[in-house]
Backbone as JSON Lines, residues from 0, in Angstrom:
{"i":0,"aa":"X","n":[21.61,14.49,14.86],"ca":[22.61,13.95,15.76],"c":[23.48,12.96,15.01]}
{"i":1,"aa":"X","n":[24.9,13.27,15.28],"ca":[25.88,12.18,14.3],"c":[25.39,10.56,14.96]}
{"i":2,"aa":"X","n":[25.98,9.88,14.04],"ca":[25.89,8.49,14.45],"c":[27.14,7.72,14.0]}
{"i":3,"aa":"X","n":[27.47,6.97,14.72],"ca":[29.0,6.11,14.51],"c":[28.74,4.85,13.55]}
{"i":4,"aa":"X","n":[29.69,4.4,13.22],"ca":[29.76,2.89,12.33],"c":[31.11,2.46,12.55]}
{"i":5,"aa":"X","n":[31.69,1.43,12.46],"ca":[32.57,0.84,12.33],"c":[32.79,-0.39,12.12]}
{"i":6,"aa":"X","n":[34.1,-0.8,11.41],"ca":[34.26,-2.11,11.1],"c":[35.74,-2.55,10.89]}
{"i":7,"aa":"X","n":[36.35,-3.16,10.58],"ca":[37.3,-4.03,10.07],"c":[37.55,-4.62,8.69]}
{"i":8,"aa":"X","n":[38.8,-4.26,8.14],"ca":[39.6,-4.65,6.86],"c":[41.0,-4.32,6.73]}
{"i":9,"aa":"X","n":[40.93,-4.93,4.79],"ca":[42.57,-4.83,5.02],"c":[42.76,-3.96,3.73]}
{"i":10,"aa":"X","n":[43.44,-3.29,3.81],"ca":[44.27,-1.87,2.79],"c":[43.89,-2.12,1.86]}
{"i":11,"aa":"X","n":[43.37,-1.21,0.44],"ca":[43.4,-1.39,-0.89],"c":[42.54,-2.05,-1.1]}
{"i":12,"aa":"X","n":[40.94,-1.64,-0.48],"ca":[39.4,-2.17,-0.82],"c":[38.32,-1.1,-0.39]}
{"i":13,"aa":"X","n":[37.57,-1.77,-0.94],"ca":[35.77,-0.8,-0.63],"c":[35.72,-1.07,0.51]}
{"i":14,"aa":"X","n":[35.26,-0.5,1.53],"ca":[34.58,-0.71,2.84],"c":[33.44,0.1,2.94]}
{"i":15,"aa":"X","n":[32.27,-1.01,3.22],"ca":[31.27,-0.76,2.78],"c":[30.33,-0.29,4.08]}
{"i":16,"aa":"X","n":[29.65,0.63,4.21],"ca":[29.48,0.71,5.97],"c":[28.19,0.04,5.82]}
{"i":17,"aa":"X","n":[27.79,-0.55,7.31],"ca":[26.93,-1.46,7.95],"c":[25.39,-1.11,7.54]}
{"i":18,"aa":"X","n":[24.93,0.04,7.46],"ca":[23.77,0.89,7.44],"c":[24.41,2.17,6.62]}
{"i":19,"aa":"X","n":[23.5,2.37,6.08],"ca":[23.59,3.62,5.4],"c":[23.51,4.99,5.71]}
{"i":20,"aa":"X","n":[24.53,6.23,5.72],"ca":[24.44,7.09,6.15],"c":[23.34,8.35,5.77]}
{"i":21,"aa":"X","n":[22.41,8.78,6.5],"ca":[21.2,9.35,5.57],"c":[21.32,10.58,4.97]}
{"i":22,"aa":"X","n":[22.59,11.21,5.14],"ca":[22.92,12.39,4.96],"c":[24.96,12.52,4.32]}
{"i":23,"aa":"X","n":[25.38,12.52,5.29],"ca":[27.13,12.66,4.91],"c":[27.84,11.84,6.01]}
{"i":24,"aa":"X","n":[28.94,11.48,5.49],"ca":[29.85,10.91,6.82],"c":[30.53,12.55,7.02]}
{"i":25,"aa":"X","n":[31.14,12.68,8.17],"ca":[31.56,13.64,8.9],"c":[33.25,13.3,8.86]}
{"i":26,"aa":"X","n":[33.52,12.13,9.37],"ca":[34.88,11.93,9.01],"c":[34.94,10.09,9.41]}
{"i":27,"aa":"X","n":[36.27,9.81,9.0],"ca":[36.62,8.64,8.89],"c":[38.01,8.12,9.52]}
{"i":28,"aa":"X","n":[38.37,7.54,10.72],"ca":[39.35,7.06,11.35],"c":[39.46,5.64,11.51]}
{"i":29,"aa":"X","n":[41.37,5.86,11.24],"ca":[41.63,4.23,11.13],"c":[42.79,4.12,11.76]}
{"i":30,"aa":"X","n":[42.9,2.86,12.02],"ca":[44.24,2.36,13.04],"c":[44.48,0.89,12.93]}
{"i":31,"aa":"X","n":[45.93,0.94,12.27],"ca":[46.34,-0.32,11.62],"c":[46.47,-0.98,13.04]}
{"i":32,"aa":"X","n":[46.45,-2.48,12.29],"ca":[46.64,-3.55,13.19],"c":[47.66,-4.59,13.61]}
{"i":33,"aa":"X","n":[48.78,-3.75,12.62],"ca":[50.15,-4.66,11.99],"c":[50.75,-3.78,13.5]}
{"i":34,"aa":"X","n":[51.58,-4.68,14.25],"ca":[52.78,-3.8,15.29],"c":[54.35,-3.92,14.68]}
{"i":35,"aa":"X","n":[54.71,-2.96,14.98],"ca":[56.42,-2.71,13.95],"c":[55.92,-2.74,12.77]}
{"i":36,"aa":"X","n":[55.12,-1.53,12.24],"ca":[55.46,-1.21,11.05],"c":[54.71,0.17,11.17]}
{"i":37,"aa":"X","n":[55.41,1.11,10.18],"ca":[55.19,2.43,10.62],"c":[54.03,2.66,8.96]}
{"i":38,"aa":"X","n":[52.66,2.67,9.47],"ca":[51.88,3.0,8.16],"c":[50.8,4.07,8.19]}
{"i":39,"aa":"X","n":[50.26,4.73,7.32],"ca":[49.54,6.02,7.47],"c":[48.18,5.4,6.89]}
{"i":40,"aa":"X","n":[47.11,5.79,7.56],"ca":[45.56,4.86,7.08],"c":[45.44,6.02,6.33]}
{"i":41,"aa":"X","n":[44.3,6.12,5.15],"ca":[43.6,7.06,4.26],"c":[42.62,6.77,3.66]}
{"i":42,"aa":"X","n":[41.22,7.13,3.48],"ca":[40.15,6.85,3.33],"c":[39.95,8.01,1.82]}
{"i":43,"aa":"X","n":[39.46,7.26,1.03],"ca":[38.99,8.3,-0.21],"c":[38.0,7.97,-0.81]}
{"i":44,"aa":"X","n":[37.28,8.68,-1.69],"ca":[36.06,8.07,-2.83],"c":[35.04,8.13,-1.25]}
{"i":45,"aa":"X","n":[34.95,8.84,-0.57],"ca":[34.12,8.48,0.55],"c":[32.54,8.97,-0.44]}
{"i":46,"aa":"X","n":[31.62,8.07,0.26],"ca":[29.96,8.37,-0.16],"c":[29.29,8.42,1.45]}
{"i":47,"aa":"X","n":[27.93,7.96,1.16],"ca":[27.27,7.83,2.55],"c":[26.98,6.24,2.65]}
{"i":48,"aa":"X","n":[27.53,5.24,1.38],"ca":[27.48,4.33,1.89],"c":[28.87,3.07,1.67]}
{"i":49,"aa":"X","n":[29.88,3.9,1.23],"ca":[31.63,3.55,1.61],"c":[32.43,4.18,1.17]}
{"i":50,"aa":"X","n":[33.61,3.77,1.45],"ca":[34.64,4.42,1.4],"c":[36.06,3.51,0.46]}
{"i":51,"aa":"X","n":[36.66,4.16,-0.06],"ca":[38.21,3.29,-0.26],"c":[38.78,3.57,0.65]}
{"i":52,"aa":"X","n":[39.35,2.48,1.18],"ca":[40.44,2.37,2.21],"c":[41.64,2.01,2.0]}
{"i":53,"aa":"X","n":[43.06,2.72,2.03],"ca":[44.35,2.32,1.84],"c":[45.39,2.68,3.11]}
{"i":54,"aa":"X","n":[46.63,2.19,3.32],"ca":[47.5,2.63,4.22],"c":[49.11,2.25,2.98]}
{"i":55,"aa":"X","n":[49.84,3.64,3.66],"ca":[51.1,3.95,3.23],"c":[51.91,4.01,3.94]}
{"i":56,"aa":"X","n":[53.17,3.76,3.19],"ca":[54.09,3.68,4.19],"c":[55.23,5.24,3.99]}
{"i":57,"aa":"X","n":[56.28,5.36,4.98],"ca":[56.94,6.55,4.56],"c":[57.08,6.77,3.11]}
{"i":58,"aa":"X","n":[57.6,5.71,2.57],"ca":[57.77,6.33,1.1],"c":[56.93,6.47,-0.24]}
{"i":59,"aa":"X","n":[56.09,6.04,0.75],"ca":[54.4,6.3,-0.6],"c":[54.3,5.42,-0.74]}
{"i":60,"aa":"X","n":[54.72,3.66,-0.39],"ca":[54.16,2.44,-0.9],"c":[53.49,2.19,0.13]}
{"i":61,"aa":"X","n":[52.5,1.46,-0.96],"ca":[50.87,0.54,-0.43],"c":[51.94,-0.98,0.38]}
{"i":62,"aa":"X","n":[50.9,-1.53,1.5],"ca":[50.69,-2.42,1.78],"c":[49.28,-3.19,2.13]}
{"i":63,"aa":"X","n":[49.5,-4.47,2.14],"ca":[47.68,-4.91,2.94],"c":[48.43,-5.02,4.45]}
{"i":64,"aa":"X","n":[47.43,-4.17,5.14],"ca":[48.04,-3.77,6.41],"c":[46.48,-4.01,6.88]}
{"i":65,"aa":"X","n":[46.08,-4.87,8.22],"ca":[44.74,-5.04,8.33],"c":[44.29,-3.88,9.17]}
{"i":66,"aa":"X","n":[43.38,-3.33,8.94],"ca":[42.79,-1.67,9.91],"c":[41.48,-1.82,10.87]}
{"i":67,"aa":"X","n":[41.46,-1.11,11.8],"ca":[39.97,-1.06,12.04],"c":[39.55,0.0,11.9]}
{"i":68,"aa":"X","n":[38.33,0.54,11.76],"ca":[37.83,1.85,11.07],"c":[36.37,2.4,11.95]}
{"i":69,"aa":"X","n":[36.13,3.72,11.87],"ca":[35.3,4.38,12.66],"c":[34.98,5.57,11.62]}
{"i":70,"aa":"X","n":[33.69,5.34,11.3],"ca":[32.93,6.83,10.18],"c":[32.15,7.16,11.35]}
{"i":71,"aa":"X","n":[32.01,8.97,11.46],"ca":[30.73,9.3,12.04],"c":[30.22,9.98,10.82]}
{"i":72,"aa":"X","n":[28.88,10.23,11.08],"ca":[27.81,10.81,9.91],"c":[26.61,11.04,10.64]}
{"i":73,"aa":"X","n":[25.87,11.83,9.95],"ca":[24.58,12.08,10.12],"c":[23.57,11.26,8.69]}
């Protein structure tokens, strides 16, 4: 049965999840926290126990944009 995690940060770091996933994360959702500004969240380097976290903007530039985040996994 999947199991959820989540937490809070800001663009262009490790996010490290709470407990360790015993198997795979399933997927990873994020939703910036900045209002008026148009940015895309992206999670990479994912393991079962974090992820890199970045957000972009239309033209491919990074900002620190603060996110909150949701992995499910088994």
């Amino acid at each position: 049965m999947p199991n959820k995690q989540w937490g809070y940060g800001n663009s262009e770091s490790t996010q490290t999840f709470p407990i360790k996933f015993t198997n795979s994360v399933i997927g990873i959702y994020g939703s910036k926290r900045a209002i008026n500004y148009e940015y895309t969240f992206a999670a990479t380097s994912i393991t079962n126990t974090n992820f890199f976290m970045s957000t972009r903007n239309s033209e491919g530039s990074s900002r620190v944009i603060a996110c909150n985040w949701l992995a499910i996994g088994q």
